[in-house]
C-alpha positions in Angstrom: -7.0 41.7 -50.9 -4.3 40.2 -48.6 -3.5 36.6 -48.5 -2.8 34.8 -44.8 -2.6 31.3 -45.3 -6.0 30.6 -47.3 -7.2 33.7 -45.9 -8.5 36.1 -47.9 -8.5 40.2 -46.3 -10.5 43.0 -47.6 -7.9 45.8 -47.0 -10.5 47.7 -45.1 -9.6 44.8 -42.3 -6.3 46.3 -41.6 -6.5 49.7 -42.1 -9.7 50.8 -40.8 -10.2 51.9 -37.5 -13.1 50.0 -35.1 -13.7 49.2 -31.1 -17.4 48.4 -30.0 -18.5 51.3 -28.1 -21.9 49.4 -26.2 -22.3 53.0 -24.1 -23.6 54.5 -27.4 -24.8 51.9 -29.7 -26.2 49.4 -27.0 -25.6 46.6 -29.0 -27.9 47.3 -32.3 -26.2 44.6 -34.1 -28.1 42.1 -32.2 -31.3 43.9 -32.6 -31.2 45.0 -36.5 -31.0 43.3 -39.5 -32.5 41.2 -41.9 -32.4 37.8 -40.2 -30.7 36.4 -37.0 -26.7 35.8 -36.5 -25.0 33.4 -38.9 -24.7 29.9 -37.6 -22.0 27.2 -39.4 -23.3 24.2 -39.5 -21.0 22.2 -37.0 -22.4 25.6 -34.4 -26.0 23.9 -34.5 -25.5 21.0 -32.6 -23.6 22.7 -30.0 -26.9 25.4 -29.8 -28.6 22.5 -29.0 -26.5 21.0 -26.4 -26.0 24.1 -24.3 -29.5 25.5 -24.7 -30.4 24.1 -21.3 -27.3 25.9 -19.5 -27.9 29.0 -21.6 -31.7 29.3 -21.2 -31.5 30.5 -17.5 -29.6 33.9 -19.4 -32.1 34.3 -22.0 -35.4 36.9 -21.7 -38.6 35.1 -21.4 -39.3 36.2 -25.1 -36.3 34.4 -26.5 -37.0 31.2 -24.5 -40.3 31.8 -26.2 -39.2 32.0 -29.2 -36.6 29.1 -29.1 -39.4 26.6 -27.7 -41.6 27.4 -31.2 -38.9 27.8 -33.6 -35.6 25.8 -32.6 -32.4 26.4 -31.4 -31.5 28.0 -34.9 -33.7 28.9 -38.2 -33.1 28.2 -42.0 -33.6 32.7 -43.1 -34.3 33.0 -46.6 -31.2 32.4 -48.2 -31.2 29.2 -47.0 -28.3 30.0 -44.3 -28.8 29.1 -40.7 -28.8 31.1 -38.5 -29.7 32.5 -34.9 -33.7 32.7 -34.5 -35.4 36.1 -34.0 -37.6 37.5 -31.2 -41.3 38.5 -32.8 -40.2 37.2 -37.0 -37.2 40.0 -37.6 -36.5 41.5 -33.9 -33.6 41.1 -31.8 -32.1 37.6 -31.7 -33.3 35.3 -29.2 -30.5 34.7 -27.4 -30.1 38.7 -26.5 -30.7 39.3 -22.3 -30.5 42.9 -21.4 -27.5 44.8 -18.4 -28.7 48.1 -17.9 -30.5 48.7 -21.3 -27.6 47.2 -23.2 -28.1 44.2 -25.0 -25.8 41.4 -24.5 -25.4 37.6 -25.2 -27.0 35.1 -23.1 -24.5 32.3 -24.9 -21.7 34.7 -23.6 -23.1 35.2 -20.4 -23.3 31.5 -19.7 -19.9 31.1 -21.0 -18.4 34.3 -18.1 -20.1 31.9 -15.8 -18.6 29.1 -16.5 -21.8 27.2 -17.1 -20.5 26.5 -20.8 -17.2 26.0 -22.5 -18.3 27.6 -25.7 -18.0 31.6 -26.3 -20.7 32.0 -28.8 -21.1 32.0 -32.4 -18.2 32.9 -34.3 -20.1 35.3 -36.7 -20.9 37.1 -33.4 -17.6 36.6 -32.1 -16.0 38.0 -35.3 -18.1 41.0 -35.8 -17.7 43.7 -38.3 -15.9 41.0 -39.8 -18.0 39.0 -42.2 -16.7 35.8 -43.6 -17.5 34.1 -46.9 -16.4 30.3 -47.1 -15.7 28.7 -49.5 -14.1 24.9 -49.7 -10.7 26.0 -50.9 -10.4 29.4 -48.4 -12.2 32.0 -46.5 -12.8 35.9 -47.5 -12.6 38.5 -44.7 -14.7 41.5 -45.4 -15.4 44.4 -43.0 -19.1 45.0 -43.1 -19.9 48.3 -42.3 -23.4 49.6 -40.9 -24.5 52.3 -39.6 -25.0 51.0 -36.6 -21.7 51.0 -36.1 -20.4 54.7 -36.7 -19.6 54.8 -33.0 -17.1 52.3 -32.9 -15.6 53.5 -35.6 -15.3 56.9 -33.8 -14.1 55.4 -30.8 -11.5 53.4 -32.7 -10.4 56.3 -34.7 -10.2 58.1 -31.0 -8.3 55.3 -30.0 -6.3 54.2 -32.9 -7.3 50.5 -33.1 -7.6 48.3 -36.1 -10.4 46.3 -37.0 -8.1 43.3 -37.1 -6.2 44.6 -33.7 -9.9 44.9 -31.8 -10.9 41.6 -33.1 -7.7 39.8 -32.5 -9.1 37.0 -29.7 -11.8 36.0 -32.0 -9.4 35.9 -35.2 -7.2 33.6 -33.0 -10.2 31.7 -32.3 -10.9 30.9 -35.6 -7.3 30.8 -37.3 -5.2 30.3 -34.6 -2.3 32.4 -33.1 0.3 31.2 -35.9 -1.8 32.5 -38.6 -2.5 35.7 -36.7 1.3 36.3 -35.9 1.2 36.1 -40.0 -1.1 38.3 -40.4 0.5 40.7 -37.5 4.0 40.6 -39.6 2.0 41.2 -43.2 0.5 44.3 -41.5 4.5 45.7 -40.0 5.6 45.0 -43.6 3.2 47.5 -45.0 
């Protein structure tokens, strides 16, 4: 493990190789799985606030599906999340661009009709985080699903930590990414 700040890193974050690659995988991380994306708890009241703004993005399905069931879901752990098309489908806020799925959240974000990206367990994907109240784990999940980016970032010699710099910035901030950056050069 690496320490950054109270930041946790599973080595794998820094040494493997990953870069989405849509073309091939089409986004199967928001279709698969065992429940919908994870949601923190200060996330839920903004769902609910942009839903409105959002809702033009969204498939009939997931408006469907957000009209029975709520702008997030308790899964059976008890964690919140994101709710799912048809029980255990593709999450409700998936719209479709040429038989790629993509965010609705995000698209109402590249639109400018919110201020608000999406969830940062999205955001931050392959990277899983574990909180706890003293400091955060990083862990690279692999799936699958996923072989493609890592092919691609093998292909293109990007780091998990390098492809997902933005939304580590997002949730750290750029000090403690420049930290992590210089951990990484000393190694």
């Amino acid at each position: 493990m690496i320490e950054v700040g109270s930041v946790l890193l599973h080595e794998d974050v820094v040494k493997e190789n990953f870069v989405c690659n849509l073309n091939k995988c089409k986004g199967a991380c928001c279709l698969e799985g065992d429940s919908g994306a994870p949601l923190n708890h200060d996330e839920l009241g903004i769902l609910a606030e942009i839903y409105p703004k959002v809702k033009p993005f969204m498939t009939a399905k997931g408006i469907a599906t957000i009209e029975r069931e709520g702008t997030h879901v308790t899964d059976f752990d008890g964690d919140y999340t994101t709710p799912c098309v048809d029980t255990n489908k593709e999450c409700a806020y998936v719209t479709w661009e040429n038989g790629i799925t993509k965010c609705a959240i995000e698209k109402a974000y590249e639109q400018g009709e919110i201020s608000w990206q999406k969830p940062i367990s999205c955001h931050l994907y392959p990277i899983r985080i574990t909180a706890y109240p003293e400091f955060d784990v990083l862990n690279y999940d692999r799936w699958s699903i996923c072989s493609p980016a890592c092919s691609f970032g093998d292909q293109l010699k990007v780091k998990v930590h390098e492809f997902l710099k933005g939304p580590l910035i997002r949730k750290y901030g750029e000090e403690w990414y420049r930290e992590l950056e210089d951990f990484v050069a000393g190694i």
